[in-house]
C-alpha positions as CSV (number, residue, x, y, z in Angstrom):
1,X,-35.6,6.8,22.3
2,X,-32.4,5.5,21.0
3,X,-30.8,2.2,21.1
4,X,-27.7,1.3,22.2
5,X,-25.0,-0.5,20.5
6,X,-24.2,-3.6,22.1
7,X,-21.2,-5.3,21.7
8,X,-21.3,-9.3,20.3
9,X,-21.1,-11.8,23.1
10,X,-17.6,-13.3,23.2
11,X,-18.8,-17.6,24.1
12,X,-15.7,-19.2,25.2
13,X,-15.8,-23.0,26.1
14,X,-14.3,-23.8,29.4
15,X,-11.1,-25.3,27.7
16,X,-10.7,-22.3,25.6
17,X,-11.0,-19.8,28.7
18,X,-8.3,-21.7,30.9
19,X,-6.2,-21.5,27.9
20,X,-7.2,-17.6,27.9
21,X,-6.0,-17.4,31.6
22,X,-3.0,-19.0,31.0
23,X,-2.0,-16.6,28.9
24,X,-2.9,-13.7,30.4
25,X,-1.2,-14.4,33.6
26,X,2.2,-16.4,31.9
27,X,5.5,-15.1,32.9
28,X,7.1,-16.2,29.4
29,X,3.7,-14.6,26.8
30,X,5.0,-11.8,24.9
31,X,2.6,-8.9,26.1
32,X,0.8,-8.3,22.8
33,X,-0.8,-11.5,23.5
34,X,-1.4,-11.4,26.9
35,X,-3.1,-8.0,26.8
36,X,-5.5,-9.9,24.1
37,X,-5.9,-12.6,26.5
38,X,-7.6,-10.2,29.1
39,X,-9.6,-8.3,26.6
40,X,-10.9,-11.2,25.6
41,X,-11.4,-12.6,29.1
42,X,-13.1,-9.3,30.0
43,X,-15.5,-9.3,27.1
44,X,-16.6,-12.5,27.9
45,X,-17.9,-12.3,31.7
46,X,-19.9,-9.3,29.8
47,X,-17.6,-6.4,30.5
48,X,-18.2,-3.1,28.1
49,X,-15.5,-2.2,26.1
50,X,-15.1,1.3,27.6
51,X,-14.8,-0.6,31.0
52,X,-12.2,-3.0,29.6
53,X,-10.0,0.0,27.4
54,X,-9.7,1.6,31.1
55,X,-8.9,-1.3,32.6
56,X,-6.5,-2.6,30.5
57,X,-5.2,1.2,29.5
58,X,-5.8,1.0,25.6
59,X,-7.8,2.8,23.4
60,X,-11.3,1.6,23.0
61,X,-11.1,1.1,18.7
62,X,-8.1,-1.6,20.3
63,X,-11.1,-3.4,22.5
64,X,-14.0,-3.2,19.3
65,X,-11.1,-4.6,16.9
66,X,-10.1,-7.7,19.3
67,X,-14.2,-8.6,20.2
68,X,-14.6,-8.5,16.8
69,X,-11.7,-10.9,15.7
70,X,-12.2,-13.1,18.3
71,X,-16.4,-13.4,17.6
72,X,-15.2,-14.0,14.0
73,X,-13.1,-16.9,15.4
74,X,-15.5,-19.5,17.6
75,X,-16.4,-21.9,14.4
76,X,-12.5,-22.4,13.6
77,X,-11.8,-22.7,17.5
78,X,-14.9,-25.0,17.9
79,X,-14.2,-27.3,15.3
80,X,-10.4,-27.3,16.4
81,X,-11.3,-28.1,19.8
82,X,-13.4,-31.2,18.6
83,X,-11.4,-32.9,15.9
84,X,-7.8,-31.8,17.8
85,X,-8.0,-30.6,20.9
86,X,-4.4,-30.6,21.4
87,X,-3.8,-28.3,18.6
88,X,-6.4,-25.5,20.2
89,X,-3.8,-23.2,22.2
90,X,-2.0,-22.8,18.8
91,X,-5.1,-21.9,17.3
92,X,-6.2,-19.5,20.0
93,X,-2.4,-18.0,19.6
94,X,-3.1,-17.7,15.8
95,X,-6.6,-16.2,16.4
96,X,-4.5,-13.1,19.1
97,X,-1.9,-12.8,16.6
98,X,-1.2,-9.4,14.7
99,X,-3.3,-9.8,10.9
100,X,-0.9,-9.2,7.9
101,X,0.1,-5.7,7.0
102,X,-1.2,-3.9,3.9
103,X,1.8,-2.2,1.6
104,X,4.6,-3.2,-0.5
105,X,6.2,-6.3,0.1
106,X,10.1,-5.5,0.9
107,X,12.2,-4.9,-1.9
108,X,15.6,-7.1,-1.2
109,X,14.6,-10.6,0.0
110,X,16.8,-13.7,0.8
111,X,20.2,-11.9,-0.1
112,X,23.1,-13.6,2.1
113,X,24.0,-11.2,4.5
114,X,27.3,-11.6,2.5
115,X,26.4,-9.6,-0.2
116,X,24.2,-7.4,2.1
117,X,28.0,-6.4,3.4
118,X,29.3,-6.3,0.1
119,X,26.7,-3.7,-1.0
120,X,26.9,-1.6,2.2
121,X,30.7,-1.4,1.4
122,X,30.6,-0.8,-2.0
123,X,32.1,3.2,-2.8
124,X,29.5,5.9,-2.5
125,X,28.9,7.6,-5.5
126,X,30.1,10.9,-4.0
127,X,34.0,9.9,-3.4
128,X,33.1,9.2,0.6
129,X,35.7,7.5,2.1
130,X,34.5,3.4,2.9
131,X,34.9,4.0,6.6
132,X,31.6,6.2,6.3
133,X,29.8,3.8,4.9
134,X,27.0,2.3,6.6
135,X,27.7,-1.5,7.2
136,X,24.4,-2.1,9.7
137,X,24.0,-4.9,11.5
138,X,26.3,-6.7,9.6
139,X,29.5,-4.4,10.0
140,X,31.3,-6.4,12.6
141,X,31.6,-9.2,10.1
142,X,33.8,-7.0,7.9
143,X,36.7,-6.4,10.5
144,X,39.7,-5.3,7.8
145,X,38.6,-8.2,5.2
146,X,36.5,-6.2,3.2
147,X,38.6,-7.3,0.3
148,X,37.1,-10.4,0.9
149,X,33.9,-9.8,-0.6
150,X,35.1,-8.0,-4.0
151,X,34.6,-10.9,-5.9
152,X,31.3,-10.4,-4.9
153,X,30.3,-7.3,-6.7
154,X,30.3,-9.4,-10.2
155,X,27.1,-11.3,-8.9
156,X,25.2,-7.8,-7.9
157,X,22.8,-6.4,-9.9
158,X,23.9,-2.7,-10.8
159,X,22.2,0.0,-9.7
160,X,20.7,2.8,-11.3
């Protein structure tokens, strides 16, 4: 006979699960976090996870990954709720947060969106005319002053 796998217990102080509640029913909680909220919620009044992915509508890997990160979390939530417990819905809301990304970092960061424009508007290499060049979110800044940022083009690193 085999054993089942059986998902860790989720503990949640009292505290900890009316902060749970409030987010999952606030009017204002981005839905990421909310949908946390009730997985969460769910796990702890003993709920399996395939009950809670149907429930909820997600896949079940979603369900294992949250009861995972949040079992991982009850010594930083405990010892927050002892020394500070005014600070706990932050760290509950830091605990449901997305973890960083793996990859590259981005490759342009902190340019002014000034010489963002000034790059977008720079010539093409292939002779397109400037009104084909992408100016992105920062095109309605340009209007007809384009010449504006010339000077501009000094400070830029050249490409290629």
């Amino acid at each position: 006979m085999f054993k089942l796998f059986q998902a860790p217990k989720i503990p949640l102080s009292p505290r900890q699960r009316q902060i749970l509640e409030e987010l999952k029913n606030g009017t204002h909680v981005p839905q990421h976090l909310a949908q946390r909220a009730t997985i969460i919620l769910l796990a702890a009044d003993g709920k399996t996870n395939t009950h809670i992915a149907r429930t909820i509508g997600v896949n079940r890997n979603t369900v294992k990954a949250w009861r995972k990160r949040w079992a991982a979390s009850p010594p930083t939530l405990n010892r927050t709720e002892a020394e500070r417990p005014r600070a706990l819905r932050a760290a509950i809301g830091a605990a449901l947060e997305d973890a960083p990304r793996s990859g590259n970092p981005g490759k342009i960061t902190n340019i002014p969106p000034a010489l963002m424009l000034q790059m977008a508007c720079e010539k093409p290499e292939n002779d397109l005319p400037l009104d084909r060049c992408r100016l992105g979110p920062y095109g309605h800044r340009a209007g007809d002053r384009r010449e504006y940022f010339r000077p501009i083009s000094r400070a830029l690193p050249r490409r290629g």
